[in-house]
PDB file of N, CA, C and O in Angstrom:
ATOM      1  N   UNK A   1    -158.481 101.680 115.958  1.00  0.00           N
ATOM      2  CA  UNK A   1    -158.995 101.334 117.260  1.00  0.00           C
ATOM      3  C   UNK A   1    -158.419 102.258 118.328  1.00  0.00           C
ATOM      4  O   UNK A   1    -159.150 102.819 119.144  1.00  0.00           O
ATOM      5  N   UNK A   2    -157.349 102.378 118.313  1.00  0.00           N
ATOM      6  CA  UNK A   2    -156.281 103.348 118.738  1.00  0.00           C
ATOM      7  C   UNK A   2    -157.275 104.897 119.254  1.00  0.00           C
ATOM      8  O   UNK A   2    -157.786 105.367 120.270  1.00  0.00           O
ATOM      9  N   UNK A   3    -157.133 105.179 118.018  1.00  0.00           N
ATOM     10  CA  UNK A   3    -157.806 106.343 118.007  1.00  0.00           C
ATOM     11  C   UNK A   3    -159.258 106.870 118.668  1.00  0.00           C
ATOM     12  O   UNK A   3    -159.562 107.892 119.283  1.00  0.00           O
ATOM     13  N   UNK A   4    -160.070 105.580 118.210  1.00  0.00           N
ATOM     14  CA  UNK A   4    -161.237 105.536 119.247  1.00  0.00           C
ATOM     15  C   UNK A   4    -160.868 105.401 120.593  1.00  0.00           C
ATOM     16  O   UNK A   4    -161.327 106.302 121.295  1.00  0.00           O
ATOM     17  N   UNK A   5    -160.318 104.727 121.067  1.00  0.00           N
ATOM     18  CA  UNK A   5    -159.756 104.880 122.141  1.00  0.00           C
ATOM     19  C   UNK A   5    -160.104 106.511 123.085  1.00  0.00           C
ATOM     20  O   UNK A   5    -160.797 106.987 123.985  1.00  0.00           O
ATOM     21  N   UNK A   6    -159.140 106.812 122.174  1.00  0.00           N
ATOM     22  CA  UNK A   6    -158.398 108.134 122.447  1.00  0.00           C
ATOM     23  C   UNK A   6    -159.600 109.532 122.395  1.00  0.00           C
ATOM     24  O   UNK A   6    -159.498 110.506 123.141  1.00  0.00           O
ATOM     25  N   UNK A   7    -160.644 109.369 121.413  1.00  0.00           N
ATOM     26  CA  UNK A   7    -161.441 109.504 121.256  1.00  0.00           C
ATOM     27  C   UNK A   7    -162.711 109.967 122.451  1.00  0.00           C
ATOM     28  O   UNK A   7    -163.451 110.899 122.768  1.00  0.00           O
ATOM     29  N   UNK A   8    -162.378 108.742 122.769  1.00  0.00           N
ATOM     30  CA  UNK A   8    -163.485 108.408 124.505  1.00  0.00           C
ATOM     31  C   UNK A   8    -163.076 108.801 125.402  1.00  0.00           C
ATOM     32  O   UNK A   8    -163.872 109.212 126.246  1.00  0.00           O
ATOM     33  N   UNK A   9    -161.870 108.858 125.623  1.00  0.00           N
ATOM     34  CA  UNK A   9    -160.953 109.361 127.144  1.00  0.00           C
ATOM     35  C   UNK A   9    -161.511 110.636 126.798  1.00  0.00           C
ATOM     36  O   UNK A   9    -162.574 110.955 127.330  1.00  0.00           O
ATOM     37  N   UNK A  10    -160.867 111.534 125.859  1.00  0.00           N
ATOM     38  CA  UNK A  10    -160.883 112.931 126.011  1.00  0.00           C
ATOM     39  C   UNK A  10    -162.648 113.295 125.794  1.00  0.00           C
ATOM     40  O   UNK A  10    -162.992 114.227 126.522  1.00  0.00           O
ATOM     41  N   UNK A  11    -163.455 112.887 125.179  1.00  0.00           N
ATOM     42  CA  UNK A  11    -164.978 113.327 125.577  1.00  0.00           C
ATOM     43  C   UNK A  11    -165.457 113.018 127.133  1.00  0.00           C
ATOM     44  O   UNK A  11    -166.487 113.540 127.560  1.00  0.00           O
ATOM     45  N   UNK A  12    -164.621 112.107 127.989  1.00  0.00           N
ATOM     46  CA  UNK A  12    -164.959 112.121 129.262  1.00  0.00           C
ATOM     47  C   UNK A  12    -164.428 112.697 130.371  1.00  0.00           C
ATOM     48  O   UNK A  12    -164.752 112.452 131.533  1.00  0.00           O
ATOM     49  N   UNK A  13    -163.356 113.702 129.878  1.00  0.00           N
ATOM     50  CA  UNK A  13    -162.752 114.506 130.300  1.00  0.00           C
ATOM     51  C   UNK A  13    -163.706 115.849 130.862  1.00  0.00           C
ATOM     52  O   UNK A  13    -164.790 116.031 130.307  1.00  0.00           O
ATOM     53  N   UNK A  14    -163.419 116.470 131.604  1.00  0.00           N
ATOM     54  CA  UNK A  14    -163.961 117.928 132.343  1.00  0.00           C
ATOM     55  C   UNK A  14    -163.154 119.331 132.207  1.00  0.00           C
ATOM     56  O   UNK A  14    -162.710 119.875 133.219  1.00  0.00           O
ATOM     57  N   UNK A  15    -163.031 119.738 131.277  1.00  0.00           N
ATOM     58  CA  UNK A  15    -161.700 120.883 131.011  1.00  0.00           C
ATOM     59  C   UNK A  15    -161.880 122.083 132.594  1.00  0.00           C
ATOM     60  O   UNK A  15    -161.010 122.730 133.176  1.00  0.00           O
ATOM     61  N   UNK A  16    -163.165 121.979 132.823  1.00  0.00           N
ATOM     62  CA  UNK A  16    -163.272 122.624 134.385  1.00  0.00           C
ATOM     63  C   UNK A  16    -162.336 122.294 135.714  1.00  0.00           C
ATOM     64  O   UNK A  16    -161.824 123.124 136.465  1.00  0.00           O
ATOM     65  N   UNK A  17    -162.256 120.831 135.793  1.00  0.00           N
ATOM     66  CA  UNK A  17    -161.534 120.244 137.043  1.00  0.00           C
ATOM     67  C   UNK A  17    -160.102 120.701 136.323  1.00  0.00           C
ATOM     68  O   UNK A  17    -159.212 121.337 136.888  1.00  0.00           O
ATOM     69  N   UNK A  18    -160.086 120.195 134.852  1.00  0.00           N
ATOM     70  CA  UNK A  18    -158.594 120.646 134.465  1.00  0.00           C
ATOM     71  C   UNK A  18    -157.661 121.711 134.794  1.00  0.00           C
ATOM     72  O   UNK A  18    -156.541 121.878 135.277  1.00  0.00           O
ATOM     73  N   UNK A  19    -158.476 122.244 134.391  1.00  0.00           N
ATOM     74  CA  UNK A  19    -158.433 123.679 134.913  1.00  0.00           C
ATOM     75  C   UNK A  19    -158.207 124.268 136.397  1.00  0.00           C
ATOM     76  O   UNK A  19    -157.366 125.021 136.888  1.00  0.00           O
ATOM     77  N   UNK A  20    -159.359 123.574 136.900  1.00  0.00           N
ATOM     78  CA  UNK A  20    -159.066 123.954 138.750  1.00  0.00           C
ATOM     79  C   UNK A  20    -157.853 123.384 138.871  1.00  0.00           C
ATOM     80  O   UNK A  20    -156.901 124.091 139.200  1.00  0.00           O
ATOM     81  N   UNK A  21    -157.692 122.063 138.635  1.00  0.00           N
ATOM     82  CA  UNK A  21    -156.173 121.182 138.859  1.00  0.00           C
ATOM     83  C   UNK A  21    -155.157 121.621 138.698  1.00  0.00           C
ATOM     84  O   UNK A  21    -154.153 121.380 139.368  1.00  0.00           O
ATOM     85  N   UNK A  22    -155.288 122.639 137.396  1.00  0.00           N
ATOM     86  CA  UNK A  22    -153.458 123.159 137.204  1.00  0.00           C
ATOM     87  C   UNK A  22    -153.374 124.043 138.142  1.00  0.00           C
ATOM     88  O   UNK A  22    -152.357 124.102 138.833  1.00  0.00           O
ATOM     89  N   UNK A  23    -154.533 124.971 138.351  1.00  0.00           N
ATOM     90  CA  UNK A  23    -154.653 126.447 139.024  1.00  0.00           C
ATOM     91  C   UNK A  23    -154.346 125.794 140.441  1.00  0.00           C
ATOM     92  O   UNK A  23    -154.266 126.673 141.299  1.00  0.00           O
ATOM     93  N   UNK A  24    -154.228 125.019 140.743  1.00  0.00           N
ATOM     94  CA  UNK A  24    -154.051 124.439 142.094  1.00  0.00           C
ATOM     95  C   UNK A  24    -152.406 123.991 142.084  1.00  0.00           C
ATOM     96  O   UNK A  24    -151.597 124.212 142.986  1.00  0.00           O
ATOM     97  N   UNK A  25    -152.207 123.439 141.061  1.00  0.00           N
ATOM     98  CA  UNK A  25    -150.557 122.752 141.311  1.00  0.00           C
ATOM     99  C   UNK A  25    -150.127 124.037 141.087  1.00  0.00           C
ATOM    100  O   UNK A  25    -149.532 124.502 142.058  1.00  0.00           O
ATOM    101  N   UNK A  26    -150.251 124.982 139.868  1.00  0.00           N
ATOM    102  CA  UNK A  26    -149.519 126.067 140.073  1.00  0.00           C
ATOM    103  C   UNK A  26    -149.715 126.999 141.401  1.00  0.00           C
ATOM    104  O   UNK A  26    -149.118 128.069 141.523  1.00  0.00           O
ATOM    105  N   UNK A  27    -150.607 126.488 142.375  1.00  0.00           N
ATOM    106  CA  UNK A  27    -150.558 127.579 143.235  1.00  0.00           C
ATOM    107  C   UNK A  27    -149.104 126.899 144.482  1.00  0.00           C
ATOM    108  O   UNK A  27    -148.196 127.361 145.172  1.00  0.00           O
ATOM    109  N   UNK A  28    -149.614 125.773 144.181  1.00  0.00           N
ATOM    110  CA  UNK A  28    -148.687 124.725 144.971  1.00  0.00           C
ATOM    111  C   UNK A  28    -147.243 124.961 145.016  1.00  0.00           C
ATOM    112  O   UNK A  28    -146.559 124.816 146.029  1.00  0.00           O
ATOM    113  N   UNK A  29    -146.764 125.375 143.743  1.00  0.00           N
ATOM    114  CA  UNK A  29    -145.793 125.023 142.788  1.00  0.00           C
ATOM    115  C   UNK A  29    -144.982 126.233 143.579  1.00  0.00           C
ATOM    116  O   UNK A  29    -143.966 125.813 144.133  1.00  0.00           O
ATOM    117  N   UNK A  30    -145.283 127.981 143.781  1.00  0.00           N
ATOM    118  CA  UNK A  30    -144.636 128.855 143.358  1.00  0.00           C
ATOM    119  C   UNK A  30    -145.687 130.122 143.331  1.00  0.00           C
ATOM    120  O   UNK A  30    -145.663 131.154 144.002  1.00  0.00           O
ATOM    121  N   UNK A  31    -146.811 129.595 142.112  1.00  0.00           N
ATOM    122  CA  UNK A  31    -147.455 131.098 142.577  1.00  0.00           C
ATOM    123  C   UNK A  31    -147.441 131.890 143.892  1.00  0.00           C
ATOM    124  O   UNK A  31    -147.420 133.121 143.876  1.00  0.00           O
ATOM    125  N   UNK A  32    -147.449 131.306 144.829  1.00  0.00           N
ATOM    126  CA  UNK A  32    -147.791 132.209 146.107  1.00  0.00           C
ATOM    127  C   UNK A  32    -146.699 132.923 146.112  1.00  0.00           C
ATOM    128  O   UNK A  32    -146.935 134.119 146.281  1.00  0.00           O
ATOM    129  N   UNK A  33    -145.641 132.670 145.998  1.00  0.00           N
ATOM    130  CA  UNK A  33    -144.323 133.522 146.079  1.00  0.00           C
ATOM    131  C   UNK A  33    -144.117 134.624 144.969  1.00  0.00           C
ATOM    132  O   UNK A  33    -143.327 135.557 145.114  1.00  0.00           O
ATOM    133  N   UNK A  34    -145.032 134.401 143.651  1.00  0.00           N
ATOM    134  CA  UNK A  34    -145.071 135.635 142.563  1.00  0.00           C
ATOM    135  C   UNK A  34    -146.140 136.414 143.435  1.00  0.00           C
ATOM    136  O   UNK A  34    -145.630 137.254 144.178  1.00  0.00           O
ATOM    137  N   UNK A  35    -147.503 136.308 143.496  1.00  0.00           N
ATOM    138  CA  UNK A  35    -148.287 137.003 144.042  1.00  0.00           C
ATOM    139  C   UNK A  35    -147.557 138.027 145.664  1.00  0.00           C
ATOM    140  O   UNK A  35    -147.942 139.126 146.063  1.00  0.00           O
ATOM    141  N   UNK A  36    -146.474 137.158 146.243  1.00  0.00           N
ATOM    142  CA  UNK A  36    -146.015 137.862 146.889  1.00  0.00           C
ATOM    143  C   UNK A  36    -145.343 139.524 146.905  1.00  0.00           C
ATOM    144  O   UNK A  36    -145.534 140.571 147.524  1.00  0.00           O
ATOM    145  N   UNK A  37    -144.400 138.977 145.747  1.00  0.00           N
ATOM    146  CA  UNK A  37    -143.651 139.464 144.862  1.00  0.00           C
ATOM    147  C   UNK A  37    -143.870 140.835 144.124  1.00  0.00           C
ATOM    148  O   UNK A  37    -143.022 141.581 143.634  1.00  0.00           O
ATOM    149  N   UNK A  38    -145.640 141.002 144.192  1.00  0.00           N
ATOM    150  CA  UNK A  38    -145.837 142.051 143.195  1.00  0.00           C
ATOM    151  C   UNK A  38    -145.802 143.395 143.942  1.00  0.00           C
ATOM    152  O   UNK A  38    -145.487 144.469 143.431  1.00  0.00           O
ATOM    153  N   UNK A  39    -146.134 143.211 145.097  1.00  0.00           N
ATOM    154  CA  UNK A  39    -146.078 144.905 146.202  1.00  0.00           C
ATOM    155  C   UNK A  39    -144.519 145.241 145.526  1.00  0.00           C
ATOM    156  O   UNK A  39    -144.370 146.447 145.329  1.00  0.00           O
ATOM    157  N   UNK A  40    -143.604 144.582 145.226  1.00  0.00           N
ATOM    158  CA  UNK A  40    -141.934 145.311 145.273  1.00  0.00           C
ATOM    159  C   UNK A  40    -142.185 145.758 143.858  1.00  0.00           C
ATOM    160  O   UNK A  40    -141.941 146.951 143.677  1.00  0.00           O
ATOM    161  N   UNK A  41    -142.658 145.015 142.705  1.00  0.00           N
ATOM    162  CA  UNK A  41    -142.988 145.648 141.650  1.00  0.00           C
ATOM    163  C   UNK A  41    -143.490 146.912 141.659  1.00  0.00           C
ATOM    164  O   UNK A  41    -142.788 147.921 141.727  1.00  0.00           O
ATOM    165  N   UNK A  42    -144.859 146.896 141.582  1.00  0.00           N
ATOM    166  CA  UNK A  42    -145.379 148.175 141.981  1.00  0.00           C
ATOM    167  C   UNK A  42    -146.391 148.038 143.094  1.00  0.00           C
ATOM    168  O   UNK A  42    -147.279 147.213 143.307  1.00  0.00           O
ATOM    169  N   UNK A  43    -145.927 149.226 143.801  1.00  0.00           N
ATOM    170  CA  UNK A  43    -146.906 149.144 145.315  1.00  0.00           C
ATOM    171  C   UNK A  43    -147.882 150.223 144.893  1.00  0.00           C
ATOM    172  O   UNK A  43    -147.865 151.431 144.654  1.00  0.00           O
ATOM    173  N   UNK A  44    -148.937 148.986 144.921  1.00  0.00           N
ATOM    174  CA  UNK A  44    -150.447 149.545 144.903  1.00  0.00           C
ATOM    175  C   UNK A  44    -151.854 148.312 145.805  1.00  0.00           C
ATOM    176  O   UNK A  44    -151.670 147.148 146.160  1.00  0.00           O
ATOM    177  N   UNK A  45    -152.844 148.950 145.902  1.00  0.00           N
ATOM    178  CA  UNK A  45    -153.559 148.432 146.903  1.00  0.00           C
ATOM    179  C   UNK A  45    -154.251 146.999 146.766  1.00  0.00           C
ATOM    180  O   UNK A  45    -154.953 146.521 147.657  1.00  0.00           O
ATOM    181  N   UNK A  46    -153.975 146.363 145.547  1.00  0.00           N
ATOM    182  CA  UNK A  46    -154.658 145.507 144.855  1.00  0.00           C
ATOM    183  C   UNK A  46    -153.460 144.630 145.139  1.00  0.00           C
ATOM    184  O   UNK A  46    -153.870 143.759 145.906  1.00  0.00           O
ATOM    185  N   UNK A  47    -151.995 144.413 144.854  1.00  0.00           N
ATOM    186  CA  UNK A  47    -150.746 143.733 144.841  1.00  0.00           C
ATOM    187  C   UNK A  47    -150.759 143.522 146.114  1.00  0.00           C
ATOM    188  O   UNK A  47    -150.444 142.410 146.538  1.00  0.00           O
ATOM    189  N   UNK A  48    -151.153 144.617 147.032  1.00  0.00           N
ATOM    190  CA  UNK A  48    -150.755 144.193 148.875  1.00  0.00           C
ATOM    191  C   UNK A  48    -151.832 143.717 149.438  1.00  0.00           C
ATOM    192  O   UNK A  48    -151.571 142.936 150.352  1.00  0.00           O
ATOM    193  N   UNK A  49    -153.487 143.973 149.146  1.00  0.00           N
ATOM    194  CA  UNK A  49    -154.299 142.870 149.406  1.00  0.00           C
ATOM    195  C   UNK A  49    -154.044 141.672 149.185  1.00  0.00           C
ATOM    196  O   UNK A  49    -154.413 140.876 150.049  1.00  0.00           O
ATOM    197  N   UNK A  50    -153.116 140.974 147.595  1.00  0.00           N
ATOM    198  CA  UNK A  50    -152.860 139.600 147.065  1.00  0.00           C
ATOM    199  C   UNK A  50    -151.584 139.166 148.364  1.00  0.00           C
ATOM    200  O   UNK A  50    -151.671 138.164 149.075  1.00  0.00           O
ATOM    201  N   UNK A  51    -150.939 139.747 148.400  1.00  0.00           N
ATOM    202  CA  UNK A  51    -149.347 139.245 149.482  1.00  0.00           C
ATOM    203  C   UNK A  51    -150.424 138.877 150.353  1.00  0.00           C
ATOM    204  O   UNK A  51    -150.747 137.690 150.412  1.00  0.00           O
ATOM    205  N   UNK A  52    -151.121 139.882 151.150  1.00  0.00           N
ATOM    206  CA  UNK A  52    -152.022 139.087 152.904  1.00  0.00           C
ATOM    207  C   UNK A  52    -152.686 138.151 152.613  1.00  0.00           C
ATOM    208  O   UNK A  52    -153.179 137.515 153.545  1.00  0.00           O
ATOM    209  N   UNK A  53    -152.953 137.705 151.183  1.00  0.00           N
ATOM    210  CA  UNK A  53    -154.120 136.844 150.798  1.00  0.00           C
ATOM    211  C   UNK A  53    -153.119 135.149 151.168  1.00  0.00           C
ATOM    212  O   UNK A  53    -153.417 134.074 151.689  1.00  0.00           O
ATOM    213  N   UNK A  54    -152.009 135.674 150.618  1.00  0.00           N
ATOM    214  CA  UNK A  54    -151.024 134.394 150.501  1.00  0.00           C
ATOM    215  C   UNK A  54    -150.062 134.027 151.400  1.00  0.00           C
ATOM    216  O   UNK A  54    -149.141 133.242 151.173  1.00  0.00           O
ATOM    217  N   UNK A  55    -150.316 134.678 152.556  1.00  0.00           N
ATOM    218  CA  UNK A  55    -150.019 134.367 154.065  1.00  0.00           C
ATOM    219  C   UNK A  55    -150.785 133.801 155.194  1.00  0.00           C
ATOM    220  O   UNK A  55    -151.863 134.284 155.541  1.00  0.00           O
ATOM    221  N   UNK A  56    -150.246 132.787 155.765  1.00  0.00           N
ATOM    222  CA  UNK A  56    -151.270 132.265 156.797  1.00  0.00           C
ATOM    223  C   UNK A  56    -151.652 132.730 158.074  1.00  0.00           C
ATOM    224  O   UNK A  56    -150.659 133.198 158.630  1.00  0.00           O
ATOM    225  N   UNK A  57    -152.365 132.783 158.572  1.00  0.00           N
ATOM    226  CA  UNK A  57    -153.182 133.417 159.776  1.00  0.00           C
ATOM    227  C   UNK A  57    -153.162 132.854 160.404  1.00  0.00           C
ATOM    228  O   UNK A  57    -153.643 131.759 160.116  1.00  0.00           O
ATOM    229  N   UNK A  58    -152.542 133.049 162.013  1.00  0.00           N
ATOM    230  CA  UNK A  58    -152.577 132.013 162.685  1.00  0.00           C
ATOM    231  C   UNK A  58    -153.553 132.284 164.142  1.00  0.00           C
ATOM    232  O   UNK A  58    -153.449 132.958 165.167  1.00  0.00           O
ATOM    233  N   UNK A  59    -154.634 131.231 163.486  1.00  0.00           N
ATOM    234  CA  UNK A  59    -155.330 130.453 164.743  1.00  0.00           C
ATOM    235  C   UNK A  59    -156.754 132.051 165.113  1.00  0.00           C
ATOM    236  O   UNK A  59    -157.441 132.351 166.090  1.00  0.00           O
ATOM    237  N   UNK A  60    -156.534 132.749 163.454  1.00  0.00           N
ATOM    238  CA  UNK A  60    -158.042 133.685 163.773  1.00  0.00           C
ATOM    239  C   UNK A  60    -158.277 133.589 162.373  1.00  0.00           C
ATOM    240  O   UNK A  60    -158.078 134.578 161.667  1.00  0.00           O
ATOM    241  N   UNK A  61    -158.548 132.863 162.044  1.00  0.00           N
ATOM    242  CA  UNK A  61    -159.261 132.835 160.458  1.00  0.00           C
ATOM    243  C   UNK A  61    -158.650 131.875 159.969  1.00  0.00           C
ATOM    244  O   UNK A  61    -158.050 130.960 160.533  1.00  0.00           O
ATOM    245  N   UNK A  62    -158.881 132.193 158.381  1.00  0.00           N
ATOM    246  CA  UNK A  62    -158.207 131.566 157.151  1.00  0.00           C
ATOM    247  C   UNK A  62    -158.029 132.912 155.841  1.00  0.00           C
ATOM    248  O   UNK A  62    -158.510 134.045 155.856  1.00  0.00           O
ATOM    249  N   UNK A  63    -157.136 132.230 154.763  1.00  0.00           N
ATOM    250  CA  UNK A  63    -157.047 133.474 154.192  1.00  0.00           C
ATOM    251  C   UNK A  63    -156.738 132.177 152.576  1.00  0.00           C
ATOM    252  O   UNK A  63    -156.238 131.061 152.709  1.00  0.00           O
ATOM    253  N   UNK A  64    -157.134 132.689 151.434  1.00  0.00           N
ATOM    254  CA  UNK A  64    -156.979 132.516 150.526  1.00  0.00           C
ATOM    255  C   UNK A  64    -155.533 131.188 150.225  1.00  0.00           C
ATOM    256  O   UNK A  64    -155.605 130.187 149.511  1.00  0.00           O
ATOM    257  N   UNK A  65    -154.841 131.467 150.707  1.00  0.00           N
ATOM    258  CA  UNK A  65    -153.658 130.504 150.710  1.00  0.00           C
ATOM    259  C   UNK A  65    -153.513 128.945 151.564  1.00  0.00           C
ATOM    260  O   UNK A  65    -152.780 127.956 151.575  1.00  0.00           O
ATOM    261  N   UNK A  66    -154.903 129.555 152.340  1.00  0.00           N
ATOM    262  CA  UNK A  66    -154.837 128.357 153.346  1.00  0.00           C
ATOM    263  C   UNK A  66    -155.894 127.262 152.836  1.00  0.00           C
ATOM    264  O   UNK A  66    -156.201 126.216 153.407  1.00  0.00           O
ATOM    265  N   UNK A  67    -156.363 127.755 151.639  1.00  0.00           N
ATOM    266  CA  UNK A  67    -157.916 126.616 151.113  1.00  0.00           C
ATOM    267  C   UNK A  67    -156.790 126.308 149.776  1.00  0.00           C
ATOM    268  O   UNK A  67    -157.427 126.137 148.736  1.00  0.00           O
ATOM    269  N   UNK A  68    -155.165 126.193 149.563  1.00  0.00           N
ATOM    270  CA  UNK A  68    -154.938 126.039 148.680  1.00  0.00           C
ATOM    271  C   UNK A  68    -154.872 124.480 148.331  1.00  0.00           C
ATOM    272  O   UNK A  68    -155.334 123.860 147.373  1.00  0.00           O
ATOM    273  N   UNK A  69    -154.086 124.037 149.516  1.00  0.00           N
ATOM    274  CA  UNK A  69    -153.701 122.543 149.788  1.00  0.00           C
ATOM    275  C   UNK A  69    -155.179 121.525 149.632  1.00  0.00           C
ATOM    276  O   UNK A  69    -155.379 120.596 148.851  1.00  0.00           O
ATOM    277  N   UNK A  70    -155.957 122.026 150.546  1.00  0.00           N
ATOM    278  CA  UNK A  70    -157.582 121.357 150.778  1.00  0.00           C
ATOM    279  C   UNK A  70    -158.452 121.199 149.146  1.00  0.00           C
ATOM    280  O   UNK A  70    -159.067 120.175 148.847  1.00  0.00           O
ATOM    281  N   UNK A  71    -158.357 122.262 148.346  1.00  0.00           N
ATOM    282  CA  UNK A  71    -158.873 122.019 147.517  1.00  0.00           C
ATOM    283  C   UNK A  71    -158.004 121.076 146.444  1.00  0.00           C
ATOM    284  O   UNK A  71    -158.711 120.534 145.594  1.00  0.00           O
ATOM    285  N   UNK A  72    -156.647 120.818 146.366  1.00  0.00           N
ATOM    286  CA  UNK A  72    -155.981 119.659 145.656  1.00  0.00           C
ATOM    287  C   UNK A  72    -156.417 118.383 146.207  1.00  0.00           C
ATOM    288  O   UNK A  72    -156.398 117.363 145.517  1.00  0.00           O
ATOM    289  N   UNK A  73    -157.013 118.397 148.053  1.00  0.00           N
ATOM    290  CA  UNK A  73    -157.380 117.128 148.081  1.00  0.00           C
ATOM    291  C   UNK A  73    -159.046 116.962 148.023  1.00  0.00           C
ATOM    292  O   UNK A  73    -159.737 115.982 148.304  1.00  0.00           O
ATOM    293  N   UNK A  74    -159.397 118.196 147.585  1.00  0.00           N
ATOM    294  CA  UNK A  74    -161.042 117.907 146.928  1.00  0.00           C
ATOM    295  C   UNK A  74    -161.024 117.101 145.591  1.00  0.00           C
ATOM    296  O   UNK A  74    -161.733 116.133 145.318  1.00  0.00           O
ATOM    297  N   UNK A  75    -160.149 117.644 144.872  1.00  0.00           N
ATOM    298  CA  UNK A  75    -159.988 117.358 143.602  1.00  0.00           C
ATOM    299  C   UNK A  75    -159.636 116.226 143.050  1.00  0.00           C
ATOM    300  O   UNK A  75    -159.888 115.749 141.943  1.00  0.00           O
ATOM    301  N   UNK A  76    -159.019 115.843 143.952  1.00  0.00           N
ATOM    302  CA  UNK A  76    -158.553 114.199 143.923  1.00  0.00           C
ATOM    303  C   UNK A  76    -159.415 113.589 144.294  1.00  0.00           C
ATOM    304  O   UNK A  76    -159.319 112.364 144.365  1.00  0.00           O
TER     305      UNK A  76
END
């Protein structure tokens, strides 16, 4: 019975939201500070677009870091 159970939960599961969900706590978590991180690694144009991506803008836009929080409370 157990098993059926167990069975049903996970076929009603969405591995998509799963997915968005972790990609979200891990952004929560720390990523922003690796993505920061990578211009000192190697500085190239792709690593220093990601750093501005993960800084907030204040009061003339939005930028990638700032839809991070909003979409954990879509998700919920």
């Amino acid at each position: 019975m157990e098993k059926q159970m167990e069975n049903a939960f996970k076929a009603d599961r969405l591995v998509s939201i799963d997915a968005l969900r972790g990609f979200t706590m891990f952004m929560l978590v720390g990523g922003s500070y690796i993505l920061r991180a990578l211009p000192e690694i190697s500085d190239n144009a792709f690593f220093r677009m990601l750093k501005i991506q993960m800084e907030h803008v204040p009061w003339e836009g939005f930028r990638f870091y700032d839809l991070i929080f909003p979409m954990f409370l879509f998700i919920i």
